[in-house]
N, C-alpha and C positions, 0 to 999 in steps of 0.2 A: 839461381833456381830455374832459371827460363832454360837453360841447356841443358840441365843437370840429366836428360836422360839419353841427349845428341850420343850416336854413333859415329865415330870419326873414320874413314876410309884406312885400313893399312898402305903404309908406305914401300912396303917390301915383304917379298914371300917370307923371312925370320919372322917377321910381326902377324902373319894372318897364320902362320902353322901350316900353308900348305906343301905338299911336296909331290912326288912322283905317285903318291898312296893314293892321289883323289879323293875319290868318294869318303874314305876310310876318315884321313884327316880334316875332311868340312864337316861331316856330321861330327868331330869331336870340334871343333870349332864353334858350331852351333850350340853346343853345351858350353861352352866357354862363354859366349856373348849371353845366355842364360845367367851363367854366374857373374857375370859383368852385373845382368840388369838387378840383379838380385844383390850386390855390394851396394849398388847404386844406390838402391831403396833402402835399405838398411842403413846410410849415409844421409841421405836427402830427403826422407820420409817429411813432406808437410805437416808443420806443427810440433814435430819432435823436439826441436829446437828451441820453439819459443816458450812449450810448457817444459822443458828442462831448466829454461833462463826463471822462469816464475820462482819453483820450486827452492835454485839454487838461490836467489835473489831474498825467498824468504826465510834460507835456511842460515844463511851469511847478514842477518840483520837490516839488508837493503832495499826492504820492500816501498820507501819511497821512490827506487830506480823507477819504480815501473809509472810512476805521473806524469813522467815526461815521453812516452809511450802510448798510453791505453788514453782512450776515451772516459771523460771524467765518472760517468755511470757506469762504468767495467770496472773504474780502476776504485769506485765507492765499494761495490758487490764483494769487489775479492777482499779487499780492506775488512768490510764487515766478516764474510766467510773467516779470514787468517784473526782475527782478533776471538772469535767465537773458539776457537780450534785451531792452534799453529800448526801441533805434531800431525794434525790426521790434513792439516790444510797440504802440507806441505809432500806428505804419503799419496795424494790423491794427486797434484799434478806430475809427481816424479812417475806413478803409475798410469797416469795417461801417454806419459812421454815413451814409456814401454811398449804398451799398447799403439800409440802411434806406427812408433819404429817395428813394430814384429808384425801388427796386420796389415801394414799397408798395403802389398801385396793383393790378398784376400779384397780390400776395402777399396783399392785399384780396378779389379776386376767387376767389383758388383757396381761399381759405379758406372761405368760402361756397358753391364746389361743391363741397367737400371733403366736407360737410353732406348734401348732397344724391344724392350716388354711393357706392354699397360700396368701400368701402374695403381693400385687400389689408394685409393686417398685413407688416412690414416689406418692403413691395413698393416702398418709394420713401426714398430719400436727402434729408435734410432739412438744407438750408446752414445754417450754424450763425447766420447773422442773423436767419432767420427762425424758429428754435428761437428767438432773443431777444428779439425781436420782441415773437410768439406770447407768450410767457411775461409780456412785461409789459405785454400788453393785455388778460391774463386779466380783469381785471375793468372797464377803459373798453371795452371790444368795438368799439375805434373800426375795428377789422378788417371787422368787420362792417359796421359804421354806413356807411362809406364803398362798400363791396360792397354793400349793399341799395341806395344811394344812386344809384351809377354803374347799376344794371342799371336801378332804374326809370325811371331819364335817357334811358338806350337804348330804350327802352319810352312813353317818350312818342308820339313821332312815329306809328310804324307802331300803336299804340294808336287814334289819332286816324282814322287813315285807315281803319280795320276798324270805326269806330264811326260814321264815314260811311252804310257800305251799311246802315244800322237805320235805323227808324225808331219812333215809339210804337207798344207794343202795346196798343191802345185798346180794352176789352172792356166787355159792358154789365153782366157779373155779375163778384163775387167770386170767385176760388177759397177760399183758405187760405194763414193766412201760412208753412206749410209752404212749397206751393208758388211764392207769391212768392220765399222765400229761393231756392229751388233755381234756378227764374227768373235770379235777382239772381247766383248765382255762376254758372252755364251762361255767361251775355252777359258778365260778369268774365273768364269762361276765356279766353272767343272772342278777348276786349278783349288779354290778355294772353299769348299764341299760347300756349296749354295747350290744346290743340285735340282730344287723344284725353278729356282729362278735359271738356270743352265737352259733349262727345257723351256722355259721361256723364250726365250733370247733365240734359241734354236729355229722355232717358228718362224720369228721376227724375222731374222736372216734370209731365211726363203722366199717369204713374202715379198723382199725389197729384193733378191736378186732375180724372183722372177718377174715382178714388174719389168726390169729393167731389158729384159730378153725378150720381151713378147713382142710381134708386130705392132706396130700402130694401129691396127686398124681393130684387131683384137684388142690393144689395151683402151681403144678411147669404148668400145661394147662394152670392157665388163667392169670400168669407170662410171659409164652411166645406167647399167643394171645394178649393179650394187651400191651405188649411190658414194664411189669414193672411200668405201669400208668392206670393200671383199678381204675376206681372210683366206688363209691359208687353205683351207678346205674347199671353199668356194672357189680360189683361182686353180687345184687340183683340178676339180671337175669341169672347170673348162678347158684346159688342158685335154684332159682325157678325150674330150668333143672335136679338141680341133688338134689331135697331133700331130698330123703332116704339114700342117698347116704353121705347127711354131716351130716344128724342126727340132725340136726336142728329143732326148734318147729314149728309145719305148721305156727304157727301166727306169729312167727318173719319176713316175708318176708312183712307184712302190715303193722304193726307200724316203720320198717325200710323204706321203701316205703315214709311213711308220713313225719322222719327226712330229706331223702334227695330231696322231692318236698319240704318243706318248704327251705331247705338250696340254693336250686339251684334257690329257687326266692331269697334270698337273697341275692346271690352271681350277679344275672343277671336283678332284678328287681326293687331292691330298698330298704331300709331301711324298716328295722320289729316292728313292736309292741311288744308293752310287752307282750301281750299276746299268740302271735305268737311264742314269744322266750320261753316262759315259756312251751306253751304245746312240742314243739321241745327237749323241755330240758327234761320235762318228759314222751315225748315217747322214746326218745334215752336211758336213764337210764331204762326204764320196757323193754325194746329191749335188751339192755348190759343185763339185767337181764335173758330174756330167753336163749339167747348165751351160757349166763354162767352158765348153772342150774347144768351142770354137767360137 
């Protein structure tokens, strides 16, 4: 169960489908590795298995198999449940084992938003397959495995097509591998429609490349006017004070300008569009670019 959801690398173009068609053939591929994931889960669904063995075990007279298994107070509860009711005992774990196997999926996915949203304390009813479930995937996480799995699948396609409108940011100087990283997850966000955090990171980016551009004697003033916390705004408008002075291109202070209005509605105003994200991402990069000409 620990691999059960591992993707293995094709060993030859027969194996991956692709061919001269490109494009055509990865996006059927991508539906293929879809249907992988989804055999997968319908195989290896947590829990399917063990309430299949119950059901069979009390349906085939061997319900002492399971003492040598279960914890003496699990294995007293269902003892008492199958002796009250065999036929319905025996209905109920074969129909959790269904339920297992068909919503894993669904019960994949919520488990991983579950992660990711506040949570109201007993604000929601939990069927008792997936308390089972849950419980015995505490430690293969194949819950997760397959919810990481399934959303980055989703995430190919529209991925592909937003990394389209890029192209290299080809500059003649260095910044800092600060600013690379920030760079590197900014066009990761865009890549991956996290578009108010994009515009984030767009900000950031400037901030660390223009530090790293400015005279000394310029950066140690607006180090100790701003107390080590100028932003993006505030290094503009020195900038604008002292242009000849950083050698900077007169047009960098307007397409900088336009990264950190869009960023600072992000930050103060509310979730961004893709479109929003996209132009922020490519005036930040033609920005980084005139920084960097020289």
């Amino acid at each position: 169960m620990d691999r059960a959801f591992a993707i293995e690398p094709a060993r030859d173009g027969a194996r991956t489908g692709l061919s001269s068609a490109g494009n055509q053939n990865m996006a059927i591929e991508i539906d293929r590795l879809s249907e992988l994931l989804l055999k997968m889960a319908d195989e290896n669904a947590p829990g399917r298995e063990f309430s299949a063995a119950i059901a069979d075990l009390a349906r085939t007279g061997r319900f002492a198999n399971l003492k040598q298994v279960l914890p003496p107070v699990v294995y007293s509860e269902l003892w008492e449940r199958y002796q009250r009711d065999p036929v319905r005992f025996i209905e109920e774990w074969e129909h959790l084992a269904h339920e297992m196997q068909h919503g894993f999926i669904q019960h994949a996915r919520q488990r991983l938003t579950s992660l990711t949203r506040l949570q109201q304390a007993g604000s929601r009813f939990t069927p008792a397959w997936k308390s089972i479930q849950r419980a015995l995937d505490s430690r293969q996480n194949d819950l997760l495995r397959a919810a990481v799995a399934a959303e980055f699948l989703d995430l190919i396609e529209p991925a592909v097509a937003r990394a389209t409108h890029l192209r290299e940011c080809v500059v003649a100087s260095a910044s800092s591998d600060e600013a690379d990283r920030y760079l590197d997850e900014a066009t990761r966000c865009y890549f991956f429609a996290l578009f108010t955090a994009c515009a984030v990171m767009c900000r950031s980016v400037l901030e660390e490349a223009i530090k790293q551009k400015l005279p000394d004697e310029l950066r140690k003033l607006i180090r100790s006017r701003y107390r080590n916390a100028a932003t993006l705004g505030n290094l503009l408008h020195e900038i604008n004070n002292n242009l000849l002075a950083t050698g900077i291109a007169p047009d960098f202070p307007r397409l900088a300008n336009q990264v950190n209005d869009i960023g600072k509605k992000a930050v103060h105003q509310g979730l961004l569009s893709e479109d929003e994200a996209r132009g922020c991402l490519q005036n930040a990069r033609e920005a980084l670019q005139m920084l960097l000409q020289r």
